[in-house]
N, C-alpha and C positions, 0 to 999 in steps of 0.2 A: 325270561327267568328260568323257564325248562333247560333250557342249553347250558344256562351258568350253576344248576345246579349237577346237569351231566356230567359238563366238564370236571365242575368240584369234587366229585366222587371218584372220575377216575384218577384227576392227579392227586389225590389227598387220602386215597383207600389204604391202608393199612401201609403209610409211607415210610415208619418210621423201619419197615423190614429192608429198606437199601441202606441201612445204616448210614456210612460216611460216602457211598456211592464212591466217585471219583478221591482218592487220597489223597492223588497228587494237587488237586484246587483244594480238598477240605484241609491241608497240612495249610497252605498259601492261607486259606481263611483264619487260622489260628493264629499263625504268628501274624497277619493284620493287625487281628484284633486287639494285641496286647501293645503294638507298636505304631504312633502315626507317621514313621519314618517307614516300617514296614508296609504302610497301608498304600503311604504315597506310592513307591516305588511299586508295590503288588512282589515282593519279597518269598519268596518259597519259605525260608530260614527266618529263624526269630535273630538274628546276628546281622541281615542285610546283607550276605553274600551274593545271591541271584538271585533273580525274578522270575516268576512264572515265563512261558511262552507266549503269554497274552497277554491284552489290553488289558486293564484291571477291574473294569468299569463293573461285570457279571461279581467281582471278585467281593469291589467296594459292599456291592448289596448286602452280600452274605455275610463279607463281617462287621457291617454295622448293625444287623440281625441279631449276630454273636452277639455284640457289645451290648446289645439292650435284653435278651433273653439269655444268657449264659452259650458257650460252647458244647454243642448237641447237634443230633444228626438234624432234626427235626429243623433246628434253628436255622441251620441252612437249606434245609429241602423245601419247607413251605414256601418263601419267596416265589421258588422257582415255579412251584406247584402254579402258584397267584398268578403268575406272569403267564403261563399256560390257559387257565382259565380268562384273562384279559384279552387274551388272543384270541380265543374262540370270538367274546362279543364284538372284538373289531371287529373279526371278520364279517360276523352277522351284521352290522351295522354298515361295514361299507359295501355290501351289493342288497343292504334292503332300499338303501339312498339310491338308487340307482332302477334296482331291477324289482322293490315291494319285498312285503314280509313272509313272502312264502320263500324265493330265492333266498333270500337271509339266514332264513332258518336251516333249506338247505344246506348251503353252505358251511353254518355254525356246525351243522350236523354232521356233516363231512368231515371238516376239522376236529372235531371232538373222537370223532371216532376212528380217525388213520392210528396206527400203533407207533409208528414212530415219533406221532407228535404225543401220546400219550407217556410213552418211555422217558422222552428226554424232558418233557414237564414231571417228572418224578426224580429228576439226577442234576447233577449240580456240575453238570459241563455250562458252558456259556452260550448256549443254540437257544434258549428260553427267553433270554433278554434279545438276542437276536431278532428272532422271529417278533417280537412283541412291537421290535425299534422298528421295522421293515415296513410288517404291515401297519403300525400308525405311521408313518412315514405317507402311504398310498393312500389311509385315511385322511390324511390333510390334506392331499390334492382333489381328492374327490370333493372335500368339503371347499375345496377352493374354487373349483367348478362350479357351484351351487352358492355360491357367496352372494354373485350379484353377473349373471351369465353375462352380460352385456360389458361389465369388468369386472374379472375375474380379483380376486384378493389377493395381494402380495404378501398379506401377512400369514395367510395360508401355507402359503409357498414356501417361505422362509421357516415357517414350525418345521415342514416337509425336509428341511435340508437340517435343521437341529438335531432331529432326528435318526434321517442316517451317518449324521455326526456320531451321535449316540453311538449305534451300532460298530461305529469304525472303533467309536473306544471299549466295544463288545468283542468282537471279532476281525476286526480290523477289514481286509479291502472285502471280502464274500457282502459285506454289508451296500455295496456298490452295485448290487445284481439290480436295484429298483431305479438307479440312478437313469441309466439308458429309456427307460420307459416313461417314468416322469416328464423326460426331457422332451422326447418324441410325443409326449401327448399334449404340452404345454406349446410347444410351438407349432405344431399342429391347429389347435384351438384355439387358445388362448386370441391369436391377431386377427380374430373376426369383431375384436372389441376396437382394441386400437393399435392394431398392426404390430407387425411381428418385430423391429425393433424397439418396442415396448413391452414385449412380452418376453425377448431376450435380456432386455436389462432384470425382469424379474429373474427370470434364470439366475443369473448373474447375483441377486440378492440372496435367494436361497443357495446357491453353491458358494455362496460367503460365507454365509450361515453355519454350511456344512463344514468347511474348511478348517473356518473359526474351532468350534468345538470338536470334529473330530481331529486337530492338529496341536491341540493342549497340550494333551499326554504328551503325547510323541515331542514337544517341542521341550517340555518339562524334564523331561530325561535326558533331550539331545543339550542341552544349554546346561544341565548341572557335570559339574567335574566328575570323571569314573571315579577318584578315589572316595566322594559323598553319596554315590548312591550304589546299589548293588550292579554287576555283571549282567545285560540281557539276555537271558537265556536265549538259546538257538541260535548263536551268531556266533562268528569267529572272530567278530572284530569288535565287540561291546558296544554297537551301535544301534540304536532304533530303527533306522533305516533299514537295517540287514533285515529285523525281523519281520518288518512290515515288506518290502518287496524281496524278499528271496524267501527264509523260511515259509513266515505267510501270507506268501505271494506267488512267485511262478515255482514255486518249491512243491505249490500245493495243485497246478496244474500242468506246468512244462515237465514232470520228470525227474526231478531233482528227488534221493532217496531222503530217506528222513526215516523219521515215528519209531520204533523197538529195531534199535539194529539193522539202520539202513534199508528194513525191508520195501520202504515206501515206492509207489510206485500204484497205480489204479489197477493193474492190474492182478494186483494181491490181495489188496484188502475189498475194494470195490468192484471188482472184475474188471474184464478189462472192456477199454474205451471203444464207443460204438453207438451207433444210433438206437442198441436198443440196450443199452447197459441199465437205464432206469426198471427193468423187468426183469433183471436177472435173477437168480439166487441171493444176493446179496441184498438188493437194494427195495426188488418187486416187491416180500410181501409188509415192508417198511411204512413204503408211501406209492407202490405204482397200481393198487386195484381199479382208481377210476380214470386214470391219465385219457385213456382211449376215448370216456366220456366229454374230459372236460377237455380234449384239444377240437374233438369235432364241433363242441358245443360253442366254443369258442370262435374257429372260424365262421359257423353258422351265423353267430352276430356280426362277425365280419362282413360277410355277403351280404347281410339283410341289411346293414347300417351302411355297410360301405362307405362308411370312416367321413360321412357329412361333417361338416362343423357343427349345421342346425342340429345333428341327432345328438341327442345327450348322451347316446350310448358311445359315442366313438371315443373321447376323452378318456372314460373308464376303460375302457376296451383296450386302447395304446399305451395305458398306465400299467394296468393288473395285469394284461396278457403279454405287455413286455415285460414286466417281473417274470413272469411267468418263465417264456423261451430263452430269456437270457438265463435264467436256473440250470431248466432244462437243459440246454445246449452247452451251458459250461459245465457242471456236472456229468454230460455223455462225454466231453472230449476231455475232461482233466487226467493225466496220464501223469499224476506225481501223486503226494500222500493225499488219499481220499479215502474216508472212513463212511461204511454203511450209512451210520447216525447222519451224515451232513443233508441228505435228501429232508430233513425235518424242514430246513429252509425250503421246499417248494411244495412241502403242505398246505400252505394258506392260500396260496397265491392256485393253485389247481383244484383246493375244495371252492373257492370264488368264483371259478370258473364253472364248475360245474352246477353252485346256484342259480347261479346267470341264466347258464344254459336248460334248467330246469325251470326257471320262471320264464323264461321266453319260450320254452313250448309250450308252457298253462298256455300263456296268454295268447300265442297266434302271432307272435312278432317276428317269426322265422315263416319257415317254409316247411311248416311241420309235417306233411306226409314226406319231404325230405331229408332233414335234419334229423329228425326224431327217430324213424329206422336206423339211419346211419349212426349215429352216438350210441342208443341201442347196442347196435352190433359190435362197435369200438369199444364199448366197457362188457360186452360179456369176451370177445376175445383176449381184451387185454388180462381180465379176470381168471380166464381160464391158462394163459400164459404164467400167471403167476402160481396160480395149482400147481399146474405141472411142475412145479421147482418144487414143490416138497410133496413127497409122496405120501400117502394116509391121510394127508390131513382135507379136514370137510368135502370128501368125496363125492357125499349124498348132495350137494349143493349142484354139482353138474345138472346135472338132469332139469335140476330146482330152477337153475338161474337160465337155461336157455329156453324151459319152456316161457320160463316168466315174463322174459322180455321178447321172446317172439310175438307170445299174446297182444303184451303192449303195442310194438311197433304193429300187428295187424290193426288192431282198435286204432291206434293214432292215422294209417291211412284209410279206414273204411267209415270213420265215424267225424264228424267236424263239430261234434259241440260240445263244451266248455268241462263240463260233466265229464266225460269220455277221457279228455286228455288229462283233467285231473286223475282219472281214475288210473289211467294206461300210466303216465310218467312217478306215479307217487309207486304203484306195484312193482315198476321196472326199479326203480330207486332202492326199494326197499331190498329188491334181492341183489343188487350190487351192493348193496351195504353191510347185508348178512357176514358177509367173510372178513372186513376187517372191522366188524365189530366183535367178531368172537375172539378175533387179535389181538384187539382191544381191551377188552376184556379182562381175557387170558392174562397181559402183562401185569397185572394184579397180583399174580396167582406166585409169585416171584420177585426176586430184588433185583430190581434194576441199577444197579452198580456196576462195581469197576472202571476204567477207562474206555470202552463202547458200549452203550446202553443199546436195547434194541428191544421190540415191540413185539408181543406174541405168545404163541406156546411155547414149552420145554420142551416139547417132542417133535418139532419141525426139526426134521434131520439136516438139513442146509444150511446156507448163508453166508455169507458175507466171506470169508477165504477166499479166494478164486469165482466169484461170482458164478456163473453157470456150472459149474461144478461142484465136486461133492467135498471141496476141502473148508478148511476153517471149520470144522466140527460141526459139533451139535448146535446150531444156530449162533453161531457165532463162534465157535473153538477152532483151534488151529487142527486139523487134521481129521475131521471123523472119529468116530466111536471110540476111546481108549485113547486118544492122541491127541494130546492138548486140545481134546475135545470139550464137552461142557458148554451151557447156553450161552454162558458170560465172555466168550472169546478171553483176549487176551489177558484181561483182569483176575480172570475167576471169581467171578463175583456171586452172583446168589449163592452158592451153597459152599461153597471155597472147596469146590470140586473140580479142576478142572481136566475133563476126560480122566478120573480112572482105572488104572489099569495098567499092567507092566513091571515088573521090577526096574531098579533103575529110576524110578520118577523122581521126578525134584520138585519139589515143594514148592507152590507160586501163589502169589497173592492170597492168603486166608485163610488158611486153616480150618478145623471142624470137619464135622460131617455134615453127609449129604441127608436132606429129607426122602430125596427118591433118585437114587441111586441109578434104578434100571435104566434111564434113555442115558447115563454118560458112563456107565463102563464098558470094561473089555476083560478077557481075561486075564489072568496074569495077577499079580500082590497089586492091591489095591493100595495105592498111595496116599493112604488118609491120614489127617492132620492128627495130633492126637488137642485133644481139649476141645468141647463142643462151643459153639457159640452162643451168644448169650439173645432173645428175641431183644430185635431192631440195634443189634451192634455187632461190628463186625466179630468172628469169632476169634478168640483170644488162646495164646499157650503159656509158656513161661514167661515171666518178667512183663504179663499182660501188654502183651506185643504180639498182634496177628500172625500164627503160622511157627512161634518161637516152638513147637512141639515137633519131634524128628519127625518125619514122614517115614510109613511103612515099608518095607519093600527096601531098605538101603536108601533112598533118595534124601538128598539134602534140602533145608528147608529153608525159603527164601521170602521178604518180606511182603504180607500181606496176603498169604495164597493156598489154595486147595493144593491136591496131587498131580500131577502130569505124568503121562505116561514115559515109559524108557520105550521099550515094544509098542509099536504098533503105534510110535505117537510122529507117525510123519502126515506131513502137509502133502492132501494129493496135489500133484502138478509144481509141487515147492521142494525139490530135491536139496537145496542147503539147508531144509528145515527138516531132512527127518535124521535119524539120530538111533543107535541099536540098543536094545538095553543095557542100562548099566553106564552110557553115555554120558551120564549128568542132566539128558533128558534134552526136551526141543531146544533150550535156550543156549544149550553149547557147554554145560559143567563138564567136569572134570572125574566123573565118575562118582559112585557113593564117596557121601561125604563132603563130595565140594561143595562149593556155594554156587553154584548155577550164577546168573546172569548177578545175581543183585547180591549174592553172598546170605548166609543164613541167621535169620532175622535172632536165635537163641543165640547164635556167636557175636551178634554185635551188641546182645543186651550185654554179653562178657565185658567188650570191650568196650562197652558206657561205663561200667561198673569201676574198670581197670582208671578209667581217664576221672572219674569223680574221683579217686582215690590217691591221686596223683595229680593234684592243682586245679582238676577240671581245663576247661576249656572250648570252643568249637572244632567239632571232628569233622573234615572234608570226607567225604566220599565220592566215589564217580558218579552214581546215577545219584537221582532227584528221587527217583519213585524209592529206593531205598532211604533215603533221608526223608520222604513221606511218612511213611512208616510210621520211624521212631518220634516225630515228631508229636501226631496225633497222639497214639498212646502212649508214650512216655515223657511229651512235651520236651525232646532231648535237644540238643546244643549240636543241628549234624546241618550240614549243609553238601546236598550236590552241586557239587561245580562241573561237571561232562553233560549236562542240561537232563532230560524226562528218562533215557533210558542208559544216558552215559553217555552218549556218542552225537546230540544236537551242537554241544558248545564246544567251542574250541579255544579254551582259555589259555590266554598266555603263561608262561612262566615268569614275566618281567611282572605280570599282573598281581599270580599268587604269590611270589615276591613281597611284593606287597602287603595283601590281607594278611601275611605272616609277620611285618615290620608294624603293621599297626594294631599287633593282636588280636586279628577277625578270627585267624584259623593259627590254633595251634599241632591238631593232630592229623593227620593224613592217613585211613584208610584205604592199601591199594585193594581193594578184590581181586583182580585181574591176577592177583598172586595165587590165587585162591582157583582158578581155573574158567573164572567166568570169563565167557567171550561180549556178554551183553544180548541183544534179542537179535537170535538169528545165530550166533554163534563165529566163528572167523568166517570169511567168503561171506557176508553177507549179502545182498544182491546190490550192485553197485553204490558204495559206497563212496561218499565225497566229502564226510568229515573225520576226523582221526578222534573228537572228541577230548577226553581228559587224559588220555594217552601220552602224551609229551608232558605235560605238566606232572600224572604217575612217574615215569621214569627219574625227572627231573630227582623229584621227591627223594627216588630209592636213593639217588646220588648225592645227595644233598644235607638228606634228614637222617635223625638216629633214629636205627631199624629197633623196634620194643620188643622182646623178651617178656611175655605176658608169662606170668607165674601159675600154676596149676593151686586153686587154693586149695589151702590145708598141707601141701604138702613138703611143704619148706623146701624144696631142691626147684630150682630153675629149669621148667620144664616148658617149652610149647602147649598150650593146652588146645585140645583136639576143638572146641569150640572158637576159636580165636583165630586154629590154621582155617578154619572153614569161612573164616569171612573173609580171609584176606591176610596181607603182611599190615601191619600199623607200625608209621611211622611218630616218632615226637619231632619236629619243625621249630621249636623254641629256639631261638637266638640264632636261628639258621636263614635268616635272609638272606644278608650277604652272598651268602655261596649261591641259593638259588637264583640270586641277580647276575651274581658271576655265570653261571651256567647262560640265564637268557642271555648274555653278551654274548659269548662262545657261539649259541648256535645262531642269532643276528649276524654274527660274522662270518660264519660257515655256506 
């Protein structure tokens, strides 16, 4: 009950201050919720033009949460919060089945307090139902073990495969990391009953199981006609399959760019790939403070059990510890788009580990004046590895935490009674724990929003940018101090500051000021939104549309976002990412003025205004995260078709042809008129989709170019808010031509 009430307070502490956290899922949550066609499909747009980039399953929760408590941040954050706190009691529950209730607690304790798993159980990304699906997943195998040892329970085994069914309809294949392990423990065991082609036919039942339900969705969308459901985002060919093995599949570890502007790639956002990439700056102080523990702890029951049938520990051991390394190991070599937040998935599975390995030195079931120094020393190295990436922070802990567990490991080999080793392994525990529970903590202290959520202080000067290095800002921002710096990385999310400083900045995700300013500016005109935020909503400017207030300093102001630097706002070691003042800022604009990547969220409230006034309609745009936006706070009629940053989808012309013949989309917003390059800006680091790009051009060819009038002033004039989002096209009655075009270039 102590754990479940920890857990509840961390993920449930003053939550309603991450507002809409992620926009681009809480936009996808609202038009669900108003539409069961939208719900089906998982729908970005209330019109059904595109789908999210995922499975919808994380999506379904949220908005049938909507449908029963109104649309609010809250409505969607607590599920996730719940799902967090579920998590923790599996985990406690499946190594007290195993290894007794002091490991359990361990364990729960462990997970409760890594920061990355505190973070993303406060945000409304889809890692929460993830982790929830995974480890109940290991939970029914364990309980399937324990059924009846002599025969094991098929109908165990089969929850087991429902489950990461589940999860495939959460996150699609990452949901598969438990799969290898299961497998390996069950034929392992399992044929000490009645042999191993009896234990492969259960296989076989649960991997039915799994198929079964995690192949619904996907079969649902493949088997309905494109013109009845929306476009799946992140694909060039409208297919399910594209997005399940390429985008999120080898897209997300062979190398393939992706995410804001092609910049994808591990070596950018996660650092780069490597045996010790789980420790980097980026990722260490997330989820790696105990790894060192729980992998020696882990082989320790290795050695001692040495993987018997008879020992009951070996089952659990080849389930849990292969979830485990297959994480690990995929996660060190993924060298495509890897996001800090993703290591949330091997919190459970290495807090478990390191219960284990704490109640088997209570109890003496290792080789405890061996194992116990050794794990010892593994979690204060690895602990002190992860210090070292941010400088200032818990300093005084050095000293703290090596004499701490030096003590222990002497007591564990000079002393052999029961006493002793509780006393030694609970004090060594306690000061590896100290550090990310202050982590822990800390991520309270701040909204965990935008698009990467992350665990911690505001003053840890690193992370996730370039991994061992000092880019990606202020724990998260692209570039260090004043450069699209700011905790919240690429969202800008808690204070809708992101880095600070510069003339030249361009306005990104959210508007308002900062409560504390000092750890993310830099010299230079402070790029702040004007109009403050309102507590637990994102902050608001004109036309109550995030970030609709010009930004200081000349910078144009784009949807949903704090200031970003012009000066001083380059990516160390990301030279297509920095940008001189007055540049339009990191995302590639066009100087004051422009619309930076997404166009200026006050120019598109223009041109909602302009299209309500003139027949209405659905208004395409390139990115998604722009049609987030207006969505949530103005509940507006926009749809991105270039998929999350402009540049995932690659829609045909024969398609929007289409949506334009069946009246989905009548108006056509290009930004790209407007000087936006998308994230990262032209050159971005190898790129492999062209995005909305051809379908834009198509447009300018195609559609009549609109002439927005300056109100009030009776003469036909460009109005200085309207150039800044872009050229707007009207598409009415112009199918045709754009059908003709995709013929032309079919034939070309």
């Amino acid at each position: 009950m102590g754990l479940i009430v920890l857990a509840g307070v961390l993920n449930l502490w003053a939550l309603s201050r991450n507002g809409w956290a992620n926009e681009y899922y809480a936009a996808a949550v609202r038009s669900m919720s108003t539409s069961w066609h939208d719900f089906l499909f998982a729908s970005l747009d209330r019109s059904g033009v595109m789908t999210v980039d995922k499975p919808p399953l994380a999506l379904w929760v949220q908005a049938l949460s909507v449908r029963v408590f109104g649309y609010h941040s809250l409505s969607i954050l607590v599920p996730q919060a719940l799902m967090g706190v579920a998590s923790v009691a599996l985990v406690y529950d499946l190594v007290r089945r195993r290894f007794g209730r002091v490991g359990g607690f361990v364990a729960g304790l462990t997970l409760a307090l890594t920061p990355i798993a505190v973070a993303i159980s406060r945000h409304n990304n889809p890692d929460s139902l993830l982790i929830l699906c995974c480890v109940a997943a290991l939970w029914c195998v364990v309980r399937a073990f324990e059924s009846a040892p002599a025969r094991p329970s098929t109908r165990w085994l089969v929850a087991a495969g429902v489950l990461v069914g589940l999860g495939f309809e959460t996150k699609m294949l990452v949901a598969l990391v438990v799969v290898p392990g299961i497998f390996a423990a069950w034929l392992w065991v399992a044929p000490a009953a009645r042999g191993r082609w009896h234990a492969l036919r259960q296989l076989l039942a649960g991997g039915a199981a799994m198929l079964v339900v995690g192949g619904a969705w996907p079969l649902l969308v493949e088997l309905t006609p494109a013109a009845d459901r929306p476009w799946v985002s992140g694909t060039s060919n409208n297919t399910i399959l594209s997005l399940i093995f390429e985008y999120n599949g080898v897209g997300r570890v062979g190398g393939q760019s992706g995410g804001p502007g092609g910049l994808g790639g591990g070596n950018v956002f996660g650092g780069s790939p490597g045996p010790l990439r789980l420790l980097n700056s980026a990722l260490g102080g997330q989820a790696g403070w105990l790894l060192g523990f729980a992998i020696v702890a882990g082989l320790g029951i290795l050695v001692s059990s040495r993987l018997r049938r008879g020992d009951a520990r070996s089952g659990w051991l080849i389930a849990v510890g292969g979830a485990f390394a297959t994480t690990a190991v995929l996660f060190s070599a993924a060298s495509g788009i890897f996001h800090p937040y993703y290591v949330s998935l091997l919190a459970p599975f290495s807090a478990a580990l390191v219960g284990a390995g704490a109640a088997q030195l209570i109890a003496g079931r290792v080789s405890v004046r061996i194992v116990g120094p050794l794990a010892l020393a593994a979690g204060v190295v690895t602990e002190l590895v992860v210090l070292g990436d941010y400088p200032g922070q818990l300093r005084w802990m050095v000293p703290v935490l090596i004499v701490a567990c030096a003590l222990a490991a002497f007591v564990l080999v000079a002393f052999s009674s029961r006493t002793a080793r509780v006393a030694a392994v609970g004090a060594a525990l306690a000061a590896l724990l100290v550090a990310p529970s202050v982590w822990a903590v800390d991520t309270l202290g701040h909204a965990t929003s935008g698009t990467f959520p992350a665990g911690g202080p505001t003053s840890a000067e690193t992370v996730g940018f370039g991994g061992g290095g000092r880019g990606f800002g202020q724990r998260g921002g692209f570039g260090g101090r004043g450069g699209f710096g700011g905790r919240a990385g690429l969202s800008g999310a808690r204070t809708g500051r992101l880095g600070a400083g510069g003339a030249g900045g361009v306005q990104l995700f959210g508007g308002g000021s900062s409560p504390s300013s000092s750890s993310s500016s830099s010299s230079g005109a402070t790029g702040e939104a004007q109009g403050a935020p309102q507590a637990g909503a994102p902050p608001t400017g004109a036309g109550g549309i995030p970030g609709a207030g010009p930004a200081a300093g000349g910078g144009a102001s784009i949807p949903g976002a704090g200031a970003t630097a012009g000066a001083g706002g380059a990516a160390a070691g990301v030279p297509s990412l920095q940008r001189a003042a007055g540049a339009g800022g990191v995302f590639g604009g066009a100087g004051p003025g422009a619309g930076g990547a997404f166009g200026s969220n006050s120019s598109l409230t223009s041109v909602l205004s302009y299209i309500s006034k003139h027949g209405g309609g659905m208004l395409a745009v390139s990115s998604q995260s722009t049609a987030a936006s207006a969505i949530i706070h103005g509940d507006s009629d926009v749809a991105g078709i270039g998929g999350f940053s402009g540049r995932e989808s690659d829609p045909s012309i024969s398609w929007l042809a289409d949506e334009v013949r069946d009246g989905k989309i009548r108006w056509v917003l290009d930004e790209s008129s407007a000087g936006a390059a998308g994230f990262g800006g032209p050159g971005g680091a190898r790129e492999t989709r062209v995005g909305s790009k051809p379908a834009m051009a198509a447009v300018a060819k195609a559609c009549e170019k609109v002439t927005l009038s300056t109100a009030g002033s009776g003469t036909s004039a460009t109005s200085k808010a309207a150039s800044a989002a872009g050229m707007l096209y009207d598409c009415q009655g112009r199918a045709a031509a754009l059908a003709s075009l995709s013929t032309q270039q079919s034939a070309s």
